[in-house]
C-alpha positions in Angstrom: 11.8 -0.2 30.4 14.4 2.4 28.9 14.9 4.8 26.6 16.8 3.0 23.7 17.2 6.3 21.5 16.7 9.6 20.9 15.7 11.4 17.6 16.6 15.0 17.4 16.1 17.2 14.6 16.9 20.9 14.3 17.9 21.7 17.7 21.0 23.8 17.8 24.3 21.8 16.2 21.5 18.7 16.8 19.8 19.1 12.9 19.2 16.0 12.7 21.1 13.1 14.9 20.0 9.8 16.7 21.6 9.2 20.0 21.5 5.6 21.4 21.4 5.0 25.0 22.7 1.9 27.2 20.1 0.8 29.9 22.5 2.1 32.9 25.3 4.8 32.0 26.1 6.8 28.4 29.1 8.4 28.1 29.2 11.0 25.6 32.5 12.1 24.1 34.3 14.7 21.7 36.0 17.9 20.8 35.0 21.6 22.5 32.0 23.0 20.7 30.4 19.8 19.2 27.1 19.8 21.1 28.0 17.8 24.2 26.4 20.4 25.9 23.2 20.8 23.9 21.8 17.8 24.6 21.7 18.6 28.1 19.9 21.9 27.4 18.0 20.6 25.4 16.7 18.2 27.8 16.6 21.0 30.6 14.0 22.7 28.0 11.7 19.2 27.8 11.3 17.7 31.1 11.1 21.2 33.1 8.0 22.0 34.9 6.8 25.0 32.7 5.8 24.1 28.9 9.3 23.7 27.1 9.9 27.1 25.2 12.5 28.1 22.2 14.0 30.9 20.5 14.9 31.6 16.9 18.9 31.2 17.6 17.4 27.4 19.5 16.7 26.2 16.0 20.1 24.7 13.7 21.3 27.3 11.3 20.7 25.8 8.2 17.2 25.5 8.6 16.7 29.4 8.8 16.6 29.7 5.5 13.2 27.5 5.7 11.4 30.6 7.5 12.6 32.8 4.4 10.9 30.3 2.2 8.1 29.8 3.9 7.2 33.5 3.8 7.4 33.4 0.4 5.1 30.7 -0.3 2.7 33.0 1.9 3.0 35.9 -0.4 2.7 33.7 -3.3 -0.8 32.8 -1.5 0.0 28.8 -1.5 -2.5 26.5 0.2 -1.6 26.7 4.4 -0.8 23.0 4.3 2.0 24.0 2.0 3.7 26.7 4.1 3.5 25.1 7.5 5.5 22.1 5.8 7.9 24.5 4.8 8.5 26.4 8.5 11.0 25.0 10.2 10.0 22.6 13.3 12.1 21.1 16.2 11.5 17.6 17.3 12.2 15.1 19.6 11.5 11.3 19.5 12.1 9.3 22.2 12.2 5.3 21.1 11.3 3.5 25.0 11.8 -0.2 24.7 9.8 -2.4 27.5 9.3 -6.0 28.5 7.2 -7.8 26.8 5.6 -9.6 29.6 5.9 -6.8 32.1 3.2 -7.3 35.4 2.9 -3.4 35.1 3.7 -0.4 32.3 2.7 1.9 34.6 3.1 5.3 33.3 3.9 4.1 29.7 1.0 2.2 29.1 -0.7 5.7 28.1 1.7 5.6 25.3 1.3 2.3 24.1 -1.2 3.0 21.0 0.4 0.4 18.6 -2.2 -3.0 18.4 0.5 -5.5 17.5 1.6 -8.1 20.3 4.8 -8.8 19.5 6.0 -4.9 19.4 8.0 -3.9 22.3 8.4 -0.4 21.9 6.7 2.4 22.1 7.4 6.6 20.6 7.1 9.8 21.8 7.5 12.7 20.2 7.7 16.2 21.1 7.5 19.0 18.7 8.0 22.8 18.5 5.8 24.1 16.0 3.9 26.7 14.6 -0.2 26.8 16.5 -2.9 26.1 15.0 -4.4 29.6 12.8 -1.1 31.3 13.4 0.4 31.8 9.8 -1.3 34.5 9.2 -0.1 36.3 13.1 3.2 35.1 12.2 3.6 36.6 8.8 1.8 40.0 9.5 2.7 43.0 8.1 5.5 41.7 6.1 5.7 42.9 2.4 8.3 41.5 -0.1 9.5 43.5 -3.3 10.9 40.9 -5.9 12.5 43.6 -8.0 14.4 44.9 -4.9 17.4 43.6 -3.0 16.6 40.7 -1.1 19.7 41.2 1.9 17.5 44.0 3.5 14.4 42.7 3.2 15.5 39.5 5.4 16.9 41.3 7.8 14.0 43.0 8.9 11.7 39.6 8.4 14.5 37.6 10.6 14.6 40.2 13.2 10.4 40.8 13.9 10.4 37.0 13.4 12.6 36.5 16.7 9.9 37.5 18.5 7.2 35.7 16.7 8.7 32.4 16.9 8.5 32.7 21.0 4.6 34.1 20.5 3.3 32.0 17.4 5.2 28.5 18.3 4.6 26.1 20.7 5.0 23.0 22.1 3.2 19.3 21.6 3.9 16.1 22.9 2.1 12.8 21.3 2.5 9.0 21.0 3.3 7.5 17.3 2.6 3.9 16.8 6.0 2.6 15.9 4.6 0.3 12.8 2.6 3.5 11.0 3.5 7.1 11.6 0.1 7.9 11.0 -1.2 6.7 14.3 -0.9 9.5 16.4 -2.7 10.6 19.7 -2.1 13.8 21.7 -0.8 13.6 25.5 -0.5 16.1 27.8 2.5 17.2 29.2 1.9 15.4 33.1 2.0 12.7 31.4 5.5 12.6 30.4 7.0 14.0 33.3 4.9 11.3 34.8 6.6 8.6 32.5 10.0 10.3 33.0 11.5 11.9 35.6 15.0 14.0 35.4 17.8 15.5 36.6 20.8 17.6 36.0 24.3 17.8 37.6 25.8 21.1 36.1 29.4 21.4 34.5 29.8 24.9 36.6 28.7 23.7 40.0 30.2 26.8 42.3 32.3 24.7 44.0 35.1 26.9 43.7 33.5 30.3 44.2 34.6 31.5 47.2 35.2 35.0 46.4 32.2 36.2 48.5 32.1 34.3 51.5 31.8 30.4 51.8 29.7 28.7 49.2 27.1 26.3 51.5 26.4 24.0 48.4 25.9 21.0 50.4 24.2 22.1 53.2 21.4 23.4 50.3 20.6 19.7 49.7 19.4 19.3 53.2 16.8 21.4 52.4 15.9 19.5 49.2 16.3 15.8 51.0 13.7 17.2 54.0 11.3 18.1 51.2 11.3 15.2 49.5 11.2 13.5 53.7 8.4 15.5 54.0 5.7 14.0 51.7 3.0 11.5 52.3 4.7 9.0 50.0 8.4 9.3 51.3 10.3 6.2 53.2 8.7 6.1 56.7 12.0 6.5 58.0 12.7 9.8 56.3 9.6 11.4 57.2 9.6 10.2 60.9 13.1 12.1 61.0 11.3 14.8 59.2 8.6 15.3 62.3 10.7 14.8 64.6 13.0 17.9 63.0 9.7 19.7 63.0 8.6 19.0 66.0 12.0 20.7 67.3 11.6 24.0 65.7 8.0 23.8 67.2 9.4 23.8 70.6 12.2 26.2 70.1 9.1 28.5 68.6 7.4 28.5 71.7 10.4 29.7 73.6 11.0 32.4 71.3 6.8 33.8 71.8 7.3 33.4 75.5 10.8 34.9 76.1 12.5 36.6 72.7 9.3 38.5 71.0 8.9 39.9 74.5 12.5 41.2 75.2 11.7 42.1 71.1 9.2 44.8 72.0 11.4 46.4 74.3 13.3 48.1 71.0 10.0 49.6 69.5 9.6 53.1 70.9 6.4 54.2 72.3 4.9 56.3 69.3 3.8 59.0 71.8 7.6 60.3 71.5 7.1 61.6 68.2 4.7 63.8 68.8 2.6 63.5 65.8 -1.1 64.6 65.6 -4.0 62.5 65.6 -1.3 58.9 65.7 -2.7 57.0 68.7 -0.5 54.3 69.8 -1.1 51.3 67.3 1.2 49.0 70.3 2.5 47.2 67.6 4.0 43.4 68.7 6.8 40.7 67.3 6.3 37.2 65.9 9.2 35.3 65.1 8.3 32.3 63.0 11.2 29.8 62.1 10.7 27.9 58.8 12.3 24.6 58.4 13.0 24.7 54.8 14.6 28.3 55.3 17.0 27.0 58.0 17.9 24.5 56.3 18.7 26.7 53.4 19.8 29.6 54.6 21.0 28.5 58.0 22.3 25.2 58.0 25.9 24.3 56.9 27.3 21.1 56.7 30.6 20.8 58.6 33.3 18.1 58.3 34.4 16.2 62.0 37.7 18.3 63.2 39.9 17.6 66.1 39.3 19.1 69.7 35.6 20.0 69.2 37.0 22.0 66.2 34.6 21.0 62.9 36.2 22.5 59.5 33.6 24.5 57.2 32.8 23.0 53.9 35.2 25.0 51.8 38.2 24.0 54.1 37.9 20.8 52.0 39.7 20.3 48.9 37.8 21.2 45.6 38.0 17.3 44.1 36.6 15.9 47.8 33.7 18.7 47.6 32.9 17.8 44.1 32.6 14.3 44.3 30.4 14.8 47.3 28.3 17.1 45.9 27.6 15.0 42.9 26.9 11.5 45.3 24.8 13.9 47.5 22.9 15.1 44.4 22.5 11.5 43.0 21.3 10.3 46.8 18.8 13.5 46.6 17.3 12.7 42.8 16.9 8.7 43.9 15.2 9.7 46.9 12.7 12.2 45.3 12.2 9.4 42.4 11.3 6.7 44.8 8.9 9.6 47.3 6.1 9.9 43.9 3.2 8.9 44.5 2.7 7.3 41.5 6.5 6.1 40.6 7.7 7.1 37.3 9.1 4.3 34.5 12.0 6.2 33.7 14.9 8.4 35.3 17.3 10.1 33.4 19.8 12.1 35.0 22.8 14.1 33.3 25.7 14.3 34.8 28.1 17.2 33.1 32.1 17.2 32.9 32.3 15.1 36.7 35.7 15.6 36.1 36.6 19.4 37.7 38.9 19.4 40.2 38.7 15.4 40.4 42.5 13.9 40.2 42.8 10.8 37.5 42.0 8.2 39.5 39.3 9.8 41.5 37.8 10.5 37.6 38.3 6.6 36.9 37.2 5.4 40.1 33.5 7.6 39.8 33.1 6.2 36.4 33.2 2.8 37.6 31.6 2.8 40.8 28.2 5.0 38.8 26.2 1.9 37.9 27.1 0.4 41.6 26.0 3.2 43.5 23.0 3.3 41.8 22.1 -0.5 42.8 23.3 0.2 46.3 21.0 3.0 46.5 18.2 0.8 45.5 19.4 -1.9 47.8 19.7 0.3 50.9 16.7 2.6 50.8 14.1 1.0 48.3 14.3 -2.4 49.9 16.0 -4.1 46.9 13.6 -2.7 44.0 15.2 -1.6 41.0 16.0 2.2 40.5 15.1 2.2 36.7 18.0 5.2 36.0 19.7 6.1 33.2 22.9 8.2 33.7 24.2 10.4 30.4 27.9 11.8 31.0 29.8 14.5 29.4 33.1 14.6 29.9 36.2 16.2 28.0 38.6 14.1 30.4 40.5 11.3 28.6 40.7 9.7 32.2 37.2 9.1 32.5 36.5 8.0 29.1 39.1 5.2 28.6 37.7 4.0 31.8 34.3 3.6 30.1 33.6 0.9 28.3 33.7 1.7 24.3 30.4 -0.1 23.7 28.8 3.1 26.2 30.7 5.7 24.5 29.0 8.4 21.9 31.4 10.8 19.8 30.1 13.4 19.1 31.8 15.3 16.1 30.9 18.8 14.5 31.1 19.0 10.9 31.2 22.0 8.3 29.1 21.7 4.9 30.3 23.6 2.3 27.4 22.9 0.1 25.3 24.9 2.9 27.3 27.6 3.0 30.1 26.2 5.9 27.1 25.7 8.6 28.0 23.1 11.3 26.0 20.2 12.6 26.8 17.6 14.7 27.2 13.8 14.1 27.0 11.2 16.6 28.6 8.0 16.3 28.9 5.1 18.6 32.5 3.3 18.8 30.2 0.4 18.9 28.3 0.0 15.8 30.1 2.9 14.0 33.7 1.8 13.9 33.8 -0.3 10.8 35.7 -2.5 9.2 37.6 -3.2 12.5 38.0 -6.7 13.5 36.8 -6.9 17.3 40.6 -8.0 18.5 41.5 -4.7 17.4 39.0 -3.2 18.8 39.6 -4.6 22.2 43.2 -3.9 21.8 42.5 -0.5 20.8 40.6 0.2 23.8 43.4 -1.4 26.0 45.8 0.7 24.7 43.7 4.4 25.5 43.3 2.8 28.7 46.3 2.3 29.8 48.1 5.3 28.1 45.7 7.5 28.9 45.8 8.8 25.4 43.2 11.6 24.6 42.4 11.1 21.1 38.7 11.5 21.4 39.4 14.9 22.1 41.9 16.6 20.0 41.8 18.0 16.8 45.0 16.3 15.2 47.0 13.1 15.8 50.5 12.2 15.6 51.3 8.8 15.8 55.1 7.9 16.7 57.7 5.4 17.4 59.4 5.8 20.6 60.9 7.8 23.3 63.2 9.5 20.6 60.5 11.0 18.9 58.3 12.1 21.8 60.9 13.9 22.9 62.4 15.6 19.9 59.2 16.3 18.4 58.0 19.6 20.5 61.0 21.2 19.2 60.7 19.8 15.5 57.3 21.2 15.9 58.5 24.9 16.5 61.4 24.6 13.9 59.0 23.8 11.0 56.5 26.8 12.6 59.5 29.2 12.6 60.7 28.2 9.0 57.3 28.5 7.8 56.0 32.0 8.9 53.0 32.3 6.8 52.2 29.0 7.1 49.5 27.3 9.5 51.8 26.5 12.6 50.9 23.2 14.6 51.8 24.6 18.0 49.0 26.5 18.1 46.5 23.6 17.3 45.2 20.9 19.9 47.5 17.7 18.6 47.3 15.0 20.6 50.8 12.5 20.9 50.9 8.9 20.8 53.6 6.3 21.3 52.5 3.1 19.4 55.7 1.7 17.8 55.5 0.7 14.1 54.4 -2.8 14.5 50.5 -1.6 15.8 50.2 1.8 14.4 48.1 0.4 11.2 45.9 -0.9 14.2 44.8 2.8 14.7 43.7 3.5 10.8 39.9 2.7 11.1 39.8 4.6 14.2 41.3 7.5 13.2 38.9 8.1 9.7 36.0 7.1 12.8 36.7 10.2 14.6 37.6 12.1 11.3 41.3 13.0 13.1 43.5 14.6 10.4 46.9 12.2 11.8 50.3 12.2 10.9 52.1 8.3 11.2 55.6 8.7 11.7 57.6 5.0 11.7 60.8 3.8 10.6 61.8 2.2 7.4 63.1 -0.4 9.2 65.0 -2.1 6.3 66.2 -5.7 6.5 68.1 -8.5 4.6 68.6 -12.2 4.7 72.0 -13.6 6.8 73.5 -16.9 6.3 70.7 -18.8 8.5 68.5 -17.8 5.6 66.9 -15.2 8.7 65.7 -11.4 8.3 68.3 -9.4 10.0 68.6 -5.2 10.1 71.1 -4.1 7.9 71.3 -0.6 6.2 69.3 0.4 3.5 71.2 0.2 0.6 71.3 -3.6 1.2 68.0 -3.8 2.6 65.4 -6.2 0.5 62.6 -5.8 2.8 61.4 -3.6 5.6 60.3 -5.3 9.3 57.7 -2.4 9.9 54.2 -3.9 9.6 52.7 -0.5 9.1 54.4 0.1 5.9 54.1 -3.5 4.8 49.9 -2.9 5.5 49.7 0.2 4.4 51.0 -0.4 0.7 49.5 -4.3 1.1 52.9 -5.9 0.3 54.9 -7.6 2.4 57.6 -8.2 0.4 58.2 -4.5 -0.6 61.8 -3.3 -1.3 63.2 -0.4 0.7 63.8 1.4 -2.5 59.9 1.1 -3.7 59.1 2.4 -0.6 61.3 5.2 -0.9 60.4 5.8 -4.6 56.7 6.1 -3.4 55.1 9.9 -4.1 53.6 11.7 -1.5 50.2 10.7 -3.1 50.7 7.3 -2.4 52.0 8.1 1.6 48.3 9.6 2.2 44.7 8.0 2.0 42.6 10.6 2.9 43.0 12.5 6.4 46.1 10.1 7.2 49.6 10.6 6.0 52.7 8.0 6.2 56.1 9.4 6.7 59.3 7.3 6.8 62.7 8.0 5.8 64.0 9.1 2.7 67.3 10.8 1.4 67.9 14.3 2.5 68.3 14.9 -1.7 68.1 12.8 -4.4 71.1 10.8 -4.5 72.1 10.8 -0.9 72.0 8.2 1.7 69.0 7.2 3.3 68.3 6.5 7.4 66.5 3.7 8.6 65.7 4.7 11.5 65.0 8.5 13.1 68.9 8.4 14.9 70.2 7.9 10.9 68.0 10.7 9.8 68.8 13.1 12.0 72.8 12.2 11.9 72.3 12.5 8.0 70.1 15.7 8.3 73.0 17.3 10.3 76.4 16.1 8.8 78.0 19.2 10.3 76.7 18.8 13.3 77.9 15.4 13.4 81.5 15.8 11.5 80.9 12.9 8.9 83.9 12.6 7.2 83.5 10.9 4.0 81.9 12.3 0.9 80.5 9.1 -0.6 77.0 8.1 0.2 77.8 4.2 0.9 80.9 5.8 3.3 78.1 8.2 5.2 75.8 5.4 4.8 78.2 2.7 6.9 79.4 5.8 9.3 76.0 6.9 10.7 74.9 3.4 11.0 77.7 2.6 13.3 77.0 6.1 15.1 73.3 4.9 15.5 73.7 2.3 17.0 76.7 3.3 20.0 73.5 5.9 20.4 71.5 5.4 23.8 68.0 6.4 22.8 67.1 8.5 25.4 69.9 10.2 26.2 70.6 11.4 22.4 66.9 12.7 22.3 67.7 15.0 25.2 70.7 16.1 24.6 69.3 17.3 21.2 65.9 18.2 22.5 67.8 20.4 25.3 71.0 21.1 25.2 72.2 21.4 22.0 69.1 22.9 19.7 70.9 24.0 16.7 69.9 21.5 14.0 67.7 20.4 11.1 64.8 18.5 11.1 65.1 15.4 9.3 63.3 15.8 5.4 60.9 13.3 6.1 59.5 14.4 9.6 59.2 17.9 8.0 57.4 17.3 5.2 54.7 15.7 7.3 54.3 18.0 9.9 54.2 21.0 7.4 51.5 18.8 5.7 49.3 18.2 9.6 49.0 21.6 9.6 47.2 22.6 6.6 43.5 23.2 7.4 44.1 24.5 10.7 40.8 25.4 11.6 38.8 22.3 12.1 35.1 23.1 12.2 34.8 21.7 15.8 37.2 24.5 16.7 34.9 27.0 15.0 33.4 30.1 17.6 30.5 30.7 14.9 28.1 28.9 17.2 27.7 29.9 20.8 25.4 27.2 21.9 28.0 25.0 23.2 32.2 25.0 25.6 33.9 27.4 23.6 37.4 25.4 22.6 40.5 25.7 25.1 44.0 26.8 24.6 45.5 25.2 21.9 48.2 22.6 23.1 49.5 19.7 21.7 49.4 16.6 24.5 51.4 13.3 24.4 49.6 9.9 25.6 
């Protein structure tokens, strides 16, 4: 059995999302501040051991306004049925698939309410909501003045409601019937946590504090894996080497009441000295009692083999080593606790958030990889081959990690701004398996091939530029900050997160369908790439005045004609260059009239005459000149001389054009700080894949 999905409605940026889940390892995806990390919490919340609890600021921002008008279907005295429709509720369904023909269901089975045979799937949902009799509690006191102005009047309903909300809400948990809602039966809550077990690898682990004295992280799972030794159901193995550690403190205890309480005594004064009235002597003792658990804790450190007899402290390792550790330690801990219940649960879902810190690339890859494998070696090793029915959900904001997950086990998650609801955010998730439409599955394999082996980090910025070569890439940081500078009231692109990829004309229209998936605002600059028949009846490059065609399959798919002339395609209006949040920018004449480049080391050369010393005025003169240039031109070494040494030139028309139009609407909503529940965003930067 696994969970298949999760249902969430109303929880934070989560109003109302569906999360699917692979039957091993989920790797969730996306920009800072999109509710990566309030999924996790949200979890924390559920599977605790105290009932789950929630605040006003818990529940998703657009639904507030559902309290308001709730309250005033109260004071318009509607039926109760009415108004608890009307307050707002936060909800969880969990969707569990099983076999069929499963021997056992175990835990489940208490879920499993539906009476058709051939249904293999059970619900539960959880719900927040208001208790039973408590409208009239949670609406006390309040008066409402129609005539008056409403902004005060919610003010002081939202604030006494903030309490309310923790004293008048609680929390249910019931099984649906998957084929008729209306099939409901109430659980109670050790029954879940008997169906499902958890647990939680934090993004700030304290593996880097060490601004105190030296953080003894790992030496603080010994004391959780000789709990877990310690109980009657745990491997036979572990709890023999559980007495046996017992059975050592027992002796060392003796030798401390014979020997060390004695010599103990010796430092209490005899309370005759003092001399006070009426005290007799109360001949007051010592016991020293040694607790396992708090030695382990407090007084047990876990050392790494040195040379000479000399062992190195944990923080002497480096912080990548100690956090990869940590994390198998962790993972060794939770499987051993899972497989120690008496009665086993069906499910175990563990989140494991941003692995990544301190972890070098490959160490990232290699962990991402090796997750599902460690997971059947811990089965293999310690639960004598029986399955360890885990599923693992990963947040990450490393491109690393992600391109070395599979895309069919990837979620993006994406906030979004609705500017019919007042600009409030919400999150969407979509899978890059069923959600990236329209693309034909050899581009989607390619596509994934290419982020793997670039390491490109598109899932995670805010804005895309897509380019041709070395030439560009290297130029283009400096373009940046000469369009910024001659555009001072402008939005400036070098202080959003754009992500830089090399793709090369002939795959960039490749990229289309993923880039509207993931809602990236991108910028596709190619080369016009103009060609003409030769005598062998053969398309050959040629400049652009004689050009009848263009060799660049982006342009060609982007305006759906092959046999396009460089002149339409230099006639086309910027309308036509853009379909939505992706522009196309190629070549064209500096002015009307002039030459035209076809490719960037034209441009430039015609951008920059001067600079150059052309020497003709004519344009088919400039035209033949800068294509002879071009081409004596050795790629990289033109882009840095330009891009270093000498700086003191225009940006080609075309290139600024585009970039002026990436950086209107800087401020993408998942980018926003008007939600606090999740990362806050990082420095702006612009990367290159």
């Amino acid at each position: 059995m696994h969970i298949h999905k999760i249902e969430i409605k109303n929880f934070r940026l989560l109003k109302e999302v569906d999360l699917s889940l692979e039957k091993r390892t989920t790797v969730i995806v996306g920009r800072n501040n999109s509710g990566k990390t309030s999924i996790t919490e949200l979890f924390r919340r559920l599977l605790k051991e105290n009932l789950p609890t929630f605040q006003l600021e818990d529940f998703s921002l657009s639904v507030h306004e559902d309290f308001w008008k709730a309250f005033l279907l109260k004071h318009q005295g509607r039926e109760e049925n009415e108004i608890r429709k009307a307050l707002p509720i936060i909800e969880v369904k969990l969707i569990v698939d099983y076999e069929k023909n499963a021997s056992s269901l175990g835990p489940l089975g208490d879920f499993i309410i539906d009476l058709n045979p051939d249904c293999t799937e059970t619900f539960i949902v959880i719900r927040y909501q208001l208790k039973n009799g408590e409208i009239d509690a949670f609406f006390k006191d309040f008066s409402y003045d129609p005539k008056a102005d409403d902004s005060p009047q919610r003010t002081t309903f939202f604030r006494a409601i903030k309490e309310r909300v923790k004293k008048c809400y609680t929390s249910d948990v019931l099984a649906m019937d998957p084929n008729d809602s209306t099939n409901q039966k109430n659980m109670e809550w050790s029954q879940l946590r008997a169906l499902l077990q958890s647990g939680f690898i934090n993004a700030q682990r304290g593996i880097d504090d060490t601004t105190h004295k030296d953080i003894n992280l790992l030496g603080k799972i010994l004391e959780s894996l000789f709990k877990t030794a310690m109980s009657d159901s745990a491997d036979p193995k572990d709890r023999d080497i559980a007495q046996k550690i017992g059975e050592a403190v027992k002796d060392i205890q003796g030798d401390i009441d014979d020997s060390f309480n004695k010599q103990l005594v010796g430092l209490l004064p005899a309370f005759s000295l003092f001399g006070y009235p009426g005290l007799s002597d109360p001949r007051l003792l010592t016991e020293t009692t040694l607790d396992v658990e708090r030695l382990l804790k407090d007084h047990t450190k876990v050392y790494y083999t040195g040379v000479n007899g000399i062992n190195l402290p944990e923080s002497y390792n480096g912080l990548g080593v100690r956090n990869l550790i940590f994390i198998l330690l962790k993972l060794l801990d939770f499987f051993k606790s899972f497989i120690a219940k008496e009665a086993e649960a069906g499910i175990h879902l563990i989140f494991i958030e941003e692995p990544e810190v301190h972890m070098h690339p490959q160490m990232q890859e290699v962990f991402i990889g090796k997750l599902s494998a460690i997971a059947d070696v811990f089965a293999h090793t310690f639960n004598k081959g029986l399955p360890w029915p885990v599923q693992f959900v990963v947040t990450t904001h490393s491109s690393h990690l992600a391109n070395k997950a599979t895309f069919e086990s990837m979620r993006y998650f994406l906030a979004t701004s609705d500017e019919h609801a007042g600009n409030v955010r919400s999150t969407q998730i979509k899978g890059l398996r069923e959600d990236l439409g329209g693309t034909p599955p050899e581009d989607q394999k390619f596509l994934h091939k290419y982020m793997t082996l670039t390491r490109c980090d598109l899932l995670f910025a805010d804005k895309a530029i897509l380019i041709e070569g070395t030439t560009e890439r290297l130029l283009l940081p400096k373009m940046i900050e000469k369009v910024d500078a001659e555009t001072p009231n402008g939005p400036h692109l070098s202080s959003q997160y754009v992500s830089v990829v090399e793709v090369g004309g002939a795959y960039a229209h490749k990229f289309l369908n993923l880039f509207n998936f993931l809602e990236l605002r991108t910028l596709i600059i190619t080369d016009l790439d103009s060609v003409k028949k030769n005598e062998n009846n053969r398309f050959v490059s040629c400049e652009v005045s004689e050009g009848s065609r263009t060799s660049n399959a982006c342009i060609k798919d982007w305006f759906q004609d092959k046999k396009i002339t460089p002149d339409d395609i230099i006639n086309k209006s910027t309308e036509e260059k853009t379909k939505g949040i992706i522009r196309l920018a190629y070549q064209v004449p500096e002015a009307n009239g002039n030459p035209c480049g076809r490719s960037l080391e034209e441009a430039f050369i015609l951008a920059n005459p001067d600079l150059f010393e052309l020497t003709d005025d004519s344009a088919e003169r400039d035209e033949e000149e800068v294509s002879t240039e071009a081409k004596d031109m050795k790629k990289s070494e033109f882009a840095l001389k330009y891009a270093i040494e000498k700086t003191e030139w225009a940006v080609p028309r075309y290139i600024k054009e585009g970039l002026i139009w990436l950086a209107e609407n800087p401020k993408h909503p998942a980018t926003s700080l008007s939600d606090t529940s999740d990362n806050a965003p990082k420095e702006a930067e612009i990367t290159s894949a």
